[in-house]
C-alpha positions in Angstrom: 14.3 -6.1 -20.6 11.9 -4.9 -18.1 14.7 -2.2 -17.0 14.0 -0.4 -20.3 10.9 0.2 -19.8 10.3 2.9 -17.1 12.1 5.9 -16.9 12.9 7.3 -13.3 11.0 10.1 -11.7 11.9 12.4 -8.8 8.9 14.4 -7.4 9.6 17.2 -4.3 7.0 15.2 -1.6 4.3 17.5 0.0 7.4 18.1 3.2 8.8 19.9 1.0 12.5 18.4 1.5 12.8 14.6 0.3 12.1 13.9 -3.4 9.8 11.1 -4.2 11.6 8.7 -5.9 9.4 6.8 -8.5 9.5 5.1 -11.4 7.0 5.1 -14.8 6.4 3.0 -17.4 4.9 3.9 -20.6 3.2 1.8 -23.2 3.0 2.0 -27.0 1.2 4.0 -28.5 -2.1 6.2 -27.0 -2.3 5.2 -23.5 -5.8 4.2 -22.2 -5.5 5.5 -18.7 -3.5 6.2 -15.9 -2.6 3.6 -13.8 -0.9 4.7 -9.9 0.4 1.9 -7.7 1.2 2.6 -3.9 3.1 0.0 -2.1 3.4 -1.1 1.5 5.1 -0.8 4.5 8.9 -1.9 4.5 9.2 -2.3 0.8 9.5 -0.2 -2.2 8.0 0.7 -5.5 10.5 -1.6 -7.8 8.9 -4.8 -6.3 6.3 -4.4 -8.3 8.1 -4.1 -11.7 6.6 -7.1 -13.3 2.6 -6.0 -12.3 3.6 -2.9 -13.6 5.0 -4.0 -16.8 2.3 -6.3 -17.7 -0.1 -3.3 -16.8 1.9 -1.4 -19.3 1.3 -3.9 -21.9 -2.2 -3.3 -21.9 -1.6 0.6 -22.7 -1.6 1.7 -19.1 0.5 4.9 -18.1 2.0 3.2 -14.9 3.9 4.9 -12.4 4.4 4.9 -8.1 7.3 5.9 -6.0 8.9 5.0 -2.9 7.2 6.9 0.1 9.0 8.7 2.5 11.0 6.8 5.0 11.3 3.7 2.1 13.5 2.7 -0.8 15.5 5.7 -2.6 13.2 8.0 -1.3 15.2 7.4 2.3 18.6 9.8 1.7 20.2 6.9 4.0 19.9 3.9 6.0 18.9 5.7 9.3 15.7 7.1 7.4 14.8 4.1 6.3 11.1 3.4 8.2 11.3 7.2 9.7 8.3 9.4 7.9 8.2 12.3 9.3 8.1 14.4 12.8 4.7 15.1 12.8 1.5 13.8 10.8 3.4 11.5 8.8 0.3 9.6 7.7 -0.9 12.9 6.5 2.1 13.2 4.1 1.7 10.0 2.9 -2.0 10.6 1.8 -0.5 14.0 0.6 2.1 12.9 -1.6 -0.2 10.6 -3.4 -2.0 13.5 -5.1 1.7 15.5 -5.7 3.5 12.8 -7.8 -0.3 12.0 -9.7 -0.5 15.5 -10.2 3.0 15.8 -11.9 2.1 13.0 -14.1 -1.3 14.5 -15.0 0.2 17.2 -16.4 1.0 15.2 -19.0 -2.4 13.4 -20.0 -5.2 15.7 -18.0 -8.0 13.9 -20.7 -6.9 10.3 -19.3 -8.5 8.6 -16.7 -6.9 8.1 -13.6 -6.7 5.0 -11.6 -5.6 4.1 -7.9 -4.5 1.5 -6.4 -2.5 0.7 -3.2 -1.4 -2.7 -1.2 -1.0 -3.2 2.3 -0.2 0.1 3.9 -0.2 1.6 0.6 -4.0 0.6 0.8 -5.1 2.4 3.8 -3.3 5.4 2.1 -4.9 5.2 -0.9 -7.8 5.1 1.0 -7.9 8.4 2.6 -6.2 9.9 -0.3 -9.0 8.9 -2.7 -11.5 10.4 -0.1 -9.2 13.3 1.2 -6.1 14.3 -1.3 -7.3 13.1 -5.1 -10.5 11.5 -6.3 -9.2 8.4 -9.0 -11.8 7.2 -11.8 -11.4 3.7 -10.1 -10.2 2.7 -6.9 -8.4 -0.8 -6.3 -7.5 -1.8 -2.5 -6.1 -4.8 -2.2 -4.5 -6.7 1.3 -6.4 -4.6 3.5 -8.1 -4.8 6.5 -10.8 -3.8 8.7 -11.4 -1.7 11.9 -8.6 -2.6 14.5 -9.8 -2.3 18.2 -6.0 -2.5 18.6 -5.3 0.9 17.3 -6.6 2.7 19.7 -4.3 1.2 22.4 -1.8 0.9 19.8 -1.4 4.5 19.6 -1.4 5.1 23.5 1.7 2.4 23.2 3.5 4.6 20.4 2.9 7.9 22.4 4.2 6.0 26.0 7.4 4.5 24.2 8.1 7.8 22.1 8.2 10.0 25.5 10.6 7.5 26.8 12.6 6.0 24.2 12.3 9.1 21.4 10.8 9.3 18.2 13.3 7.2 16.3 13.2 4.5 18.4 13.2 1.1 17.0 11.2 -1.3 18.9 11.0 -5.4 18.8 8.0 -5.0 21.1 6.0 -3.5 18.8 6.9 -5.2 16.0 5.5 -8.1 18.3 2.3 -6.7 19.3 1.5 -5.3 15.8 2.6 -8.7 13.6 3.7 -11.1 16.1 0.5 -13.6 15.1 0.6 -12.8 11.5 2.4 -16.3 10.8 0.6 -18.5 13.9 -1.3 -20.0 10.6 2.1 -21.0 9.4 4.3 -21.5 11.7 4.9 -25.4 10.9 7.1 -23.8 8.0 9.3 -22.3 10.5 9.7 -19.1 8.8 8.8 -15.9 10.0 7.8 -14.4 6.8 5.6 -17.2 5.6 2.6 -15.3 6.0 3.8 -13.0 3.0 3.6 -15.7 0.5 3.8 -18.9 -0.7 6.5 -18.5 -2.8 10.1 -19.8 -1.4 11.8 -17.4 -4.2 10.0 -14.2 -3.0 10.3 -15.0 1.0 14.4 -15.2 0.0 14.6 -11.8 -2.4 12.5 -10.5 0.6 14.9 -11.5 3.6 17.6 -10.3 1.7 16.7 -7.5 1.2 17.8 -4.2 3.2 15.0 -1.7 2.1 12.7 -4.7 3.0 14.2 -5.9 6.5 14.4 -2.7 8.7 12.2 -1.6 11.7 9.9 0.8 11.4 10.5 3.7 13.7 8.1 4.4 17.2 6.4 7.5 15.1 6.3 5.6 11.6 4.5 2.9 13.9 2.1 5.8 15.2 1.5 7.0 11.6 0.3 3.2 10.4 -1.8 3.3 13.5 -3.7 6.1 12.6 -4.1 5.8 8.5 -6.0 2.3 9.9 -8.2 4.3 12.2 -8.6 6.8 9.7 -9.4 4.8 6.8 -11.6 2.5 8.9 -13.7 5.6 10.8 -17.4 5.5 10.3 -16.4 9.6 9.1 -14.6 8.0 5.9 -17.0 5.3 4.9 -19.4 7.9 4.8 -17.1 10.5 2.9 -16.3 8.4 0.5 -17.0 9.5 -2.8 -20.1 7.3 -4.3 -19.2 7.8 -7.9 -16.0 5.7 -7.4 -16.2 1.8 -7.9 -14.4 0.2 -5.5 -12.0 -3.4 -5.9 -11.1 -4.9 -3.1 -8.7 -7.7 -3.6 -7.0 -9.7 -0.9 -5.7 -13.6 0.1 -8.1 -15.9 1.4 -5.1 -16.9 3.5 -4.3 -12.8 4.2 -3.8 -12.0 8.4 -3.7 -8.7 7.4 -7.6 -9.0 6.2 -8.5 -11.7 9.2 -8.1 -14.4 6.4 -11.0 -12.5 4.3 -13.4 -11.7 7.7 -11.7 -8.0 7.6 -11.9 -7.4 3.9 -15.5 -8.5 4.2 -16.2 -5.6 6.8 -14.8 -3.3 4.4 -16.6 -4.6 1.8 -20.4 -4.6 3.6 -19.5 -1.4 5.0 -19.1 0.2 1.8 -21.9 -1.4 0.5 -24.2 0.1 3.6 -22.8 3.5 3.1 -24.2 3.2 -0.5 -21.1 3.3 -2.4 -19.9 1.2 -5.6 -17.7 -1.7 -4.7 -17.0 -5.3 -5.3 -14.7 -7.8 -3.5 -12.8 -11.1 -4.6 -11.0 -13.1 -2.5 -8.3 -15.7 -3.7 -8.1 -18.9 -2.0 -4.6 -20.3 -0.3 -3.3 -17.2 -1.4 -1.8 -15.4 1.3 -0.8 -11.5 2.1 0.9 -11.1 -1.2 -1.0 -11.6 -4.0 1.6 -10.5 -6.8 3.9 -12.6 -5.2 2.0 -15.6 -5.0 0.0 -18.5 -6.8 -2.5 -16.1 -8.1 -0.7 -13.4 -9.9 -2.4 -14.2 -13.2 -5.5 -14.5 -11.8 -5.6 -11.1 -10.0 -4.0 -9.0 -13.3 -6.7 -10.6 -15.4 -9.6 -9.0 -12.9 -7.9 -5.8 -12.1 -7.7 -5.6 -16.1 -11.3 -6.3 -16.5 -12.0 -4.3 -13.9 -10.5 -1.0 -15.4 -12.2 -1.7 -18.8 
């Protein structure tokens, strides 16, 4: 069973008060590498149990956590989508390099891989250029500059003076994903945009560390890891000795359906740096979750040859 092979693991996160809860698997025999996934906003580290097994089966050291304000990292309900008072995108970056750290300890001759989804992948993004510098980077479901953010932020500040820093607002859940499933809507279900998959949408919906609302200042904090991770500061900063995945939908809003990716992509390229870029067709924001899972483990596993 897939339960047996991870052991939990608690790491004290860089705010020096919640402990990282995480999870790693490890392989048979001498391990190959290191491999770190980072998850997304409103989800949690244990949705990615069967990537991270088959990853294991290839002789990977696999291991990721639940970031603050998600999953069992959340000491209750009311943290859940709360990161922190101040600079929460900073901790996230942060903690990154203090649970890879703890597992280094362990293997400090292996390589050591990255790779982050969704919000996970503008964290690992700044991490890799900011926090801990991986052998290989993989982003995958991310997207481009965001003219939004700017304004976005203003928003945050506005309803944070007014409404408090916990606040929990359906108007900017609107304004931040509100189109995300115009492509879709003939489905008539707001998550559609996730995935194909009928199975996945369902475990999703019912699911309580996937359904909450982010807080005003976790809001702030996503706005500023995309400004940060899109600035022309980190696509210049970015170390060039790092190859560079970036994976995403073809069928991804997150990415612009492949337009934002693509920016990324050619503005990684123009900075010089070491990156490549696949896109999957009808595939949509979640790629382990949808048509081409097998597709995207067989390049990320060719990729980390």
């Amino acid at each position: 069973m897939a339960e047996d092979r991870f052991v939990v693991k608690k790491v004290l996160s860089s705010d020096g008060k919640h402990m990282l809860n995480g999870r790693v698997y490890y392989p048979e025999g001498t391990p190959k590498g290191l491999l770190h996934v980072v998850h997304g906003m409103t989800e949690y580290i244990a949705r990615y149990d069967r990537f991270m097994t088959r990853m294991c089966d290839e002789g990977y050291v696999v291991f990721g956590y639940d970031h603050l304000g998600h999953g069992w990292t959340a000491e209750n309900e009311d943290e859940l989508g709360f990161i922190a008072h101040k600079d929460g995108w900073k901790r996230l970056a942060e903690d990154v390099g203090v649970f890879a750290n703890e597992i280094k300890k362990d293997y400090p001759d292996l390589p050591y891989y990255m790779m982050g989804h969704s919000m996970g992948s503008f964290i690992v993004r700044i991490a890799a250029k900011d926090v801990i510098v991986p052998d290989k980077l993989i982003v995958m479901g991310t997207s481009g500059p965001n003219p939004a953010a700017g304004p976005g932020l203003f928003l945050t500040k506005v309803i944070k003076l007014f409404r408090g820093e916990k606040h929990r607002s359906l108007f900017l859940c609107l304004i931040a994903f509100g189109s995300y499933n115009k492509k879709f809507k003939e489905e008539k279900d707001i998550r559609s945009w996730l995935t194909k998959d009928l199975e996945s949408r369902d475990k999703y919906r019912n699911d309580k560390y996937c359904t909450y609302i982010f807080t005003t200042s976790a809001f702030s904090d996503l706005m500023n890891l995309i400004r940060n991770c899109n600035s022309g500061k980190w696509f210049k900063g970015f170390p060039e000795k790092v190859p560079v995945m970036l994976v995403s939908g073809g069928d991804d809003p997150v990415g612009n359906y492949g337009k934002g990716v693509t920016k990324v992509y050619d503005k990684l390229k123009k900075a010089g740096k070491d990156a490549k870029m696949k896109l999957y067709p009808n595939n949509r924001h979640e790629i382990l979750n949808d048509t081409a899972y097998d597709e995207v483990t067989a390049d990320i596993i060719e990729f980390l040859k």
